[in-house]
N, C-alpha and C positions, 0 to 999 in steps of 0.2 A: 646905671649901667655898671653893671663886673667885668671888667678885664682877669683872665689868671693869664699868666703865660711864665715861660723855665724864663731864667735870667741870664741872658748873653752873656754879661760879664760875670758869671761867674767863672773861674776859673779851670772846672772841668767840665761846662758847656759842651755839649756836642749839636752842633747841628745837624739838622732831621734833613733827611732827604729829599722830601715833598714841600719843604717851608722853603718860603724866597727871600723873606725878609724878618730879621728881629728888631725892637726896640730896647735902647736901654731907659730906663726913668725919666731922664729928660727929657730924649727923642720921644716918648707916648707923650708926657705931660704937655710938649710944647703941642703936641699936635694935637689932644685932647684941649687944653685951653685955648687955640688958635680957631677950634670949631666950636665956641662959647660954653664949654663944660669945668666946672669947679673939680680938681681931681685929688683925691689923699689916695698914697701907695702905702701899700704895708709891706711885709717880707716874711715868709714863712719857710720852716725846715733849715736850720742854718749847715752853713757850707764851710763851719769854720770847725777841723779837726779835732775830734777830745783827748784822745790816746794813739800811742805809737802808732797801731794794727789801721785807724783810721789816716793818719799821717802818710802810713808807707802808700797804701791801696790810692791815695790824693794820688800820690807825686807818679805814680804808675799811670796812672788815669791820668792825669794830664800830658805824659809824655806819649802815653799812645793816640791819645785827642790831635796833640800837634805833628806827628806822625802819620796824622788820618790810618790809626790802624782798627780802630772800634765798627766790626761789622756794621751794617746796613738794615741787615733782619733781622726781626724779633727772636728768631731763633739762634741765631750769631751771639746775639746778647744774653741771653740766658746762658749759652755756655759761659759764658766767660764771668759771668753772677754765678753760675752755680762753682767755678773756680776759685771765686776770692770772697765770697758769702757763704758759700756752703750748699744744703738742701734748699731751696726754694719754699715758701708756705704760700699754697694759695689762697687767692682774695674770694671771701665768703659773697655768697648772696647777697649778702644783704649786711650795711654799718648796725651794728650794736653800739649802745651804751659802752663805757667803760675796756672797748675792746684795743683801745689807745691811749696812752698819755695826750693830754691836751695840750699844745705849746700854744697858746696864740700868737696869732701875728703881731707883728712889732710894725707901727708910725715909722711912713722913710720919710726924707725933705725930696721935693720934686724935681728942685736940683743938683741933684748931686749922684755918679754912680755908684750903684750895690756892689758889693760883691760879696758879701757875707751872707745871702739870704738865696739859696735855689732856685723858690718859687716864689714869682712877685705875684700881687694883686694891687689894679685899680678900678679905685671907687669914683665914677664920674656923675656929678648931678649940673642937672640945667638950670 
């Protein structure tokens, strides 16, 4: 079984408006092992700043997060991506080869919270 899901604790999380519940790492893990499932989390797209212009648009993004100022609809949100991203490029038909850099996922410990990582993934086997 694959779990993806955004990662609560990250820092500029927003919760979705039709979700009722999120897990962090160890709230899934205990509940995946608790129903007899072996589970490894990875972590993909990291959440950890490179340069100023990504720093400033964080600390923005989090204050309107805790603010609950970050629109509801998809269209709310494009505005405010095409204000701090620029043009928008849309998403092709279809994944090409080569149309991405490849990050792989990075091995978490099941105990411990993420916050450096966007998007979790768990891998649960019986």
């Amino acid at each position: 079984m694959l779990i993806a899901m955004v990662n609560k604790d990250w820092s500029e999380f927003n919760p979705s408006p039709f979700s009722t519940r999120y897990f962090s790492v160890p709230e899934l893990g205990k509940l995946l092992q608790g129903n007899g499932f072996k589970v490894d989390f990875y972590g993909a797209f990291s959440a950890l700043p490179k340069n100023i212009k990504e720093k400033t648009i964080t600390a923005i993004k989090k204050i309107a997060v805790a603010l609950h100022l970050i629109p509801k609809t998809m269209k709310g949100k494009e505005l405010l991506k095409r204000i701090f991203f620029g043009k928008l490029i849309p998403l092709p038909p279809e994944i090409t080869e080569g149309m991405a850099d490849y990050d792989p996922p990075v091995e978490l410990p099941v105990d411990k919270v993420n916050r450096d990582f966007k998007i979790l993934y768990a891998v649960g086997k019986k």
